[in-house]
DRENDO-1510 file (C-alpha; in Angstrom, 1 decimal, always signed):
<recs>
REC; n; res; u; v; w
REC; 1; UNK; +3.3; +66.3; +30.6 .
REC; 2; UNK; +2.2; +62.4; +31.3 .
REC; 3; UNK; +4.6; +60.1; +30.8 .
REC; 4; UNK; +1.8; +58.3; +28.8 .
REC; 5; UNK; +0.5; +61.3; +27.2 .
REC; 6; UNK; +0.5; +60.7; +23.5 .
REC; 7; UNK; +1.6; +57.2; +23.1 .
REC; 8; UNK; +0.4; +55.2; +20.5 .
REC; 9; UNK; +0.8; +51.9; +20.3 .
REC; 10; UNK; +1.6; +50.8; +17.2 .
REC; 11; UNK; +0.6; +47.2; +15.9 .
REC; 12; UNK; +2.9; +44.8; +16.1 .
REC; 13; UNK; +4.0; +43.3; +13.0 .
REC; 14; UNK; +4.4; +39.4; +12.5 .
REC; 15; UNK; +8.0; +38.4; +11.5 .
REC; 16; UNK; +8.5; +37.9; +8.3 .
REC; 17; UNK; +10.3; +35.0; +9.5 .
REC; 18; UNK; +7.2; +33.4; +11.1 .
REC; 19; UNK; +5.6; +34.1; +7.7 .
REC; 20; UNK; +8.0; +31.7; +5.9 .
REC; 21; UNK; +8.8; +29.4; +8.6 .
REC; 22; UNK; +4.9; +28.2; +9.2 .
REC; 23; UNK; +3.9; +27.2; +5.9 .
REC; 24; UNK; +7.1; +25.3; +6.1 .
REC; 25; UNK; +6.4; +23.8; +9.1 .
REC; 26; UNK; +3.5; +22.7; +8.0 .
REC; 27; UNK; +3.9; +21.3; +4.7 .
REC; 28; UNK; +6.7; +19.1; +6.7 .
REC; 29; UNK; +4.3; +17.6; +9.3 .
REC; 30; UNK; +2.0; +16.5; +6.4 .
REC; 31; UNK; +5.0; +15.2; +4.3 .
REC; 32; UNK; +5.6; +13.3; +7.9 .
REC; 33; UNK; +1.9; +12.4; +7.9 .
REC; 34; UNK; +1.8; +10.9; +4.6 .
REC; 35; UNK; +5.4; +8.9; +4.5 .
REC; 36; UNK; +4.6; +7.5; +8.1 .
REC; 37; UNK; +1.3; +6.0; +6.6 .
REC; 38; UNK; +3.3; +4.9; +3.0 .
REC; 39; UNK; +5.6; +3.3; +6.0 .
REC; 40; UNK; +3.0; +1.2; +7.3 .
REC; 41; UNK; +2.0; -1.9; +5.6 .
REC; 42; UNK; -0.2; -4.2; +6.8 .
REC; 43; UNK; +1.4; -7.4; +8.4 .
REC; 44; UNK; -0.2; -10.9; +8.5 .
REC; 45; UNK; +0.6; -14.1; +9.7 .
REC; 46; UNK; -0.2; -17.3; +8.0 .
REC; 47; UNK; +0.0; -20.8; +9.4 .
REC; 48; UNK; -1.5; -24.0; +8.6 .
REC; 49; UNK; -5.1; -23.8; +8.4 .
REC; 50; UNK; -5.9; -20.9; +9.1 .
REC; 51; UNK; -9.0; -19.0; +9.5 .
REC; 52; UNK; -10.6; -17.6; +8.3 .
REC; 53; UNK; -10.2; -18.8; +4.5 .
REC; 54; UNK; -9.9; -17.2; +2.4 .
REC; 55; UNK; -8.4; -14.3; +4.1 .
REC; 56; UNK; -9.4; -11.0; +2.1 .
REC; 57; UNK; -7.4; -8.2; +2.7 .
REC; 58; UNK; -8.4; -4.5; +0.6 .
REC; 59; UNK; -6.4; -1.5; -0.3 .
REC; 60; UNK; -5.7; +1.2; -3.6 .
REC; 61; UNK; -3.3; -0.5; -6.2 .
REC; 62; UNK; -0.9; +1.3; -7.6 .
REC; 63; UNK; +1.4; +3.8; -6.6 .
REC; 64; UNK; +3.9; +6.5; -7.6 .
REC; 65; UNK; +7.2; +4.1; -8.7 .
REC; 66; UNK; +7.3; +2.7; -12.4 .
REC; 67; UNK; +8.6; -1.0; -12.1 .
REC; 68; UNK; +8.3; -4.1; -14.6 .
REC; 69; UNK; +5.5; -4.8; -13.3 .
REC; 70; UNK; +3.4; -1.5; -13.3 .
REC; 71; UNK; +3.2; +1.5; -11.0 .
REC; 72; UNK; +3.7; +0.4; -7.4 .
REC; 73; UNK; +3.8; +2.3; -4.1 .
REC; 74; UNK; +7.5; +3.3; -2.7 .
REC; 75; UNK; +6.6; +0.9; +0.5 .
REC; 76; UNK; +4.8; -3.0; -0.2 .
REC; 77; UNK; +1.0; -2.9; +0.4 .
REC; 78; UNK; +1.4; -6.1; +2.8 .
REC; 79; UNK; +3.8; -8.1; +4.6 .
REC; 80; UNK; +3.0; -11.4; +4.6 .
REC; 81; UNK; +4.9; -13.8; +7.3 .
REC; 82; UNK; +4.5; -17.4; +6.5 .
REC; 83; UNK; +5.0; -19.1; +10.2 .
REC; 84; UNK; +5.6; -23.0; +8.8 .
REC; 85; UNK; +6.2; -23.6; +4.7 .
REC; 86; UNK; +3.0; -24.5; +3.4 .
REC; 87; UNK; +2.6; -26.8; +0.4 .
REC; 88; UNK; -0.6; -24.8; -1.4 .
REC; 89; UNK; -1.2; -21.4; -0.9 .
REC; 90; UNK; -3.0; -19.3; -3.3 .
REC; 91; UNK; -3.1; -15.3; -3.5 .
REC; 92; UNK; -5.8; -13.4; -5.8 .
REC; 93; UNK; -5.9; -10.1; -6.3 .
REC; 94; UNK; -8.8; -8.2; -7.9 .
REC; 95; UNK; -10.1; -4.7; -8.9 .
REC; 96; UNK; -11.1; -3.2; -11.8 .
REC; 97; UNK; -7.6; -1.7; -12.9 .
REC; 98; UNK; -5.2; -3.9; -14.7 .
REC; 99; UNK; -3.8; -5.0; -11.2 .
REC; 100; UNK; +0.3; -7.0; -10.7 .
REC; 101; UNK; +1.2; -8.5; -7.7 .
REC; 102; UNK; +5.1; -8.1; -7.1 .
REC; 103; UNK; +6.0; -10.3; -4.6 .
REC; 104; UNK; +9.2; -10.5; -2.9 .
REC; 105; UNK; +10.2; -13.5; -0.5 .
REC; 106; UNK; +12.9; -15.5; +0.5 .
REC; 107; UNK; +13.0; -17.5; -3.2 .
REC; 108; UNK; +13.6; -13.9; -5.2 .
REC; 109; UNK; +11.3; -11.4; -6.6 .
REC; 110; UNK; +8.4; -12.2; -8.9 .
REC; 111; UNK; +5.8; -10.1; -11.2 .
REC; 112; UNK; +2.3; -11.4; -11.6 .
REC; 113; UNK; +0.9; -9.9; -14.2 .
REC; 114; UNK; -3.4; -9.5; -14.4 .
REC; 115; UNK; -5.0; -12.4; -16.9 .
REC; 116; UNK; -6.2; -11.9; -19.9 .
REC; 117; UNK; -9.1; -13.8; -19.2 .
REC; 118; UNK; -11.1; -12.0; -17.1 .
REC; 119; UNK; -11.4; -8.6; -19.5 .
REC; 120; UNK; -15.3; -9.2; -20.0 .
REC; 121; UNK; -15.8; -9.4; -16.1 .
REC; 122; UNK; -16.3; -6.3; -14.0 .
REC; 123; UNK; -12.6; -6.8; -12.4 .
REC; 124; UNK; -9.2; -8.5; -13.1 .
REC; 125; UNK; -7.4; -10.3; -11.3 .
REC; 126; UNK; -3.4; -11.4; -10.9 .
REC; 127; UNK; -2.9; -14.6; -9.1 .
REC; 128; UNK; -0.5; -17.3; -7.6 .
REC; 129; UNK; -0.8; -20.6; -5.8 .
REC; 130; UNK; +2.0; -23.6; -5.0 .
REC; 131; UNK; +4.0; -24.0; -2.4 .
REC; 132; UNK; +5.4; -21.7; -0.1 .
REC; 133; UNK; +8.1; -21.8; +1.8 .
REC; 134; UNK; +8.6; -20.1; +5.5 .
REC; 135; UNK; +9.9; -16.5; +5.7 .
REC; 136; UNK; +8.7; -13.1; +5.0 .
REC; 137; UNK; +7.0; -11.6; +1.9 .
REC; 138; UNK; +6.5; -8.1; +0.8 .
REC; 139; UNK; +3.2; -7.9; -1.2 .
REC; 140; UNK; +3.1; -4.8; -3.5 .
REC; 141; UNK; -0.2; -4.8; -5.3 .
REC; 142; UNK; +0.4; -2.4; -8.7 .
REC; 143; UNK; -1.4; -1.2; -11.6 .
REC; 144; UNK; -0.6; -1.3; -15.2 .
REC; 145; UNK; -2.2; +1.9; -16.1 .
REC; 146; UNK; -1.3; +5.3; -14.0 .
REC; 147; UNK; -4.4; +5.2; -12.2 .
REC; 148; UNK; -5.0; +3.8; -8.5 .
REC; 149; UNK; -8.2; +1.4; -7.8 .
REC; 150; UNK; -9.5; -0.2; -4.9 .
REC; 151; UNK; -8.3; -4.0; -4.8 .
REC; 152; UNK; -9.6; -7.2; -2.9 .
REC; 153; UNK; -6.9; -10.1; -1.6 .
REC; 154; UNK; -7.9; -12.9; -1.0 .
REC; 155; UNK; -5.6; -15.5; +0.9 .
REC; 156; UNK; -6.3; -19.1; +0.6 .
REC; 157; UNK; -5.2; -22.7; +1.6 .
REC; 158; UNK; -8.3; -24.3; -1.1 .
REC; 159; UNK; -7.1; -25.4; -4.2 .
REC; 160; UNK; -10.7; -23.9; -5.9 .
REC; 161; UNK; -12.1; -20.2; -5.0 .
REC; 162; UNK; -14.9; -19.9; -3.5 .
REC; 163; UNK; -17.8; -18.7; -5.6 .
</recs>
């Protein structure tokens, strides 16, 4: 008789191990994915007269975080880094949400809540102007309600907005 004579190979079966660990694996890397993008907010620099002006920066409002001053993301939306204390600076935010700019700098934490003004117009908006001093500020743009919308902000050294 063949040493090979009536062998079967048999299939081989996947670890039930592998079975468990993959789909663990893998919900991990896109947990990774999705706090490593939470983790990066947009940076920008402003400096006396700067260009252009206004500045418009867009992202989603809202987030997953209840605060006084709506639903914000875990991480700010944008770091703003003011180079030299300016003595006007005025930051709009608009979308069609009920949008709140939480702003956190080197004078303390303040909530901008959307005007009341603007509900007959196709999108809100939540603003701030005055002086600013030099230092960093974390720019969280929220939402009132639990939905997310797209935002525009818009950066500017002019006292009026351009229309």
């Amino acid at each position: 008789m063949g040493l090979y004579k009536n062998t079967r190979v048999q299939p081989k079966m996947i670890s039930p191990i592998l079975i468990k660990v993959v789909p663990i694996a893998s919900a991990i890397s896109l947990i990774f994915i999705i706090t490593f993008q939470l983790v990066q907010a947009q940076v920008v620099q402003i400096e006396p007269d700067f260009q252009p002006d206004p500045l418009t920066l867009n992202g989603k409002s809202g987030g997953i975080e209840k605060s006084n001053c709506g639903n914000i993301a875990p991480k700010p939306n944008h770091l703003l880094k003011v180079k030299r204390s300016l003595p006007y600076l005025r930051i709009t935010v608009k979308s069609k949400g009920k949008p709140t700019l939480l702003i956190d700098g080197p004078e303390g934490r303040f909530c901008i809540l959307g005007d009341s003004y603007s509900q007959n117009k196709p999108e809100n908006k939540a603003e701030i102007s005055g002086y600013w001093l030099e230092g960093q500020y974390s720019l969280h743009i929220g939402e009132l309600s639990k939905q997310q919308h797209t935002y525009t902000l818009s950066i500017s050294q002019q006292k009026m907005p351009q229309k």
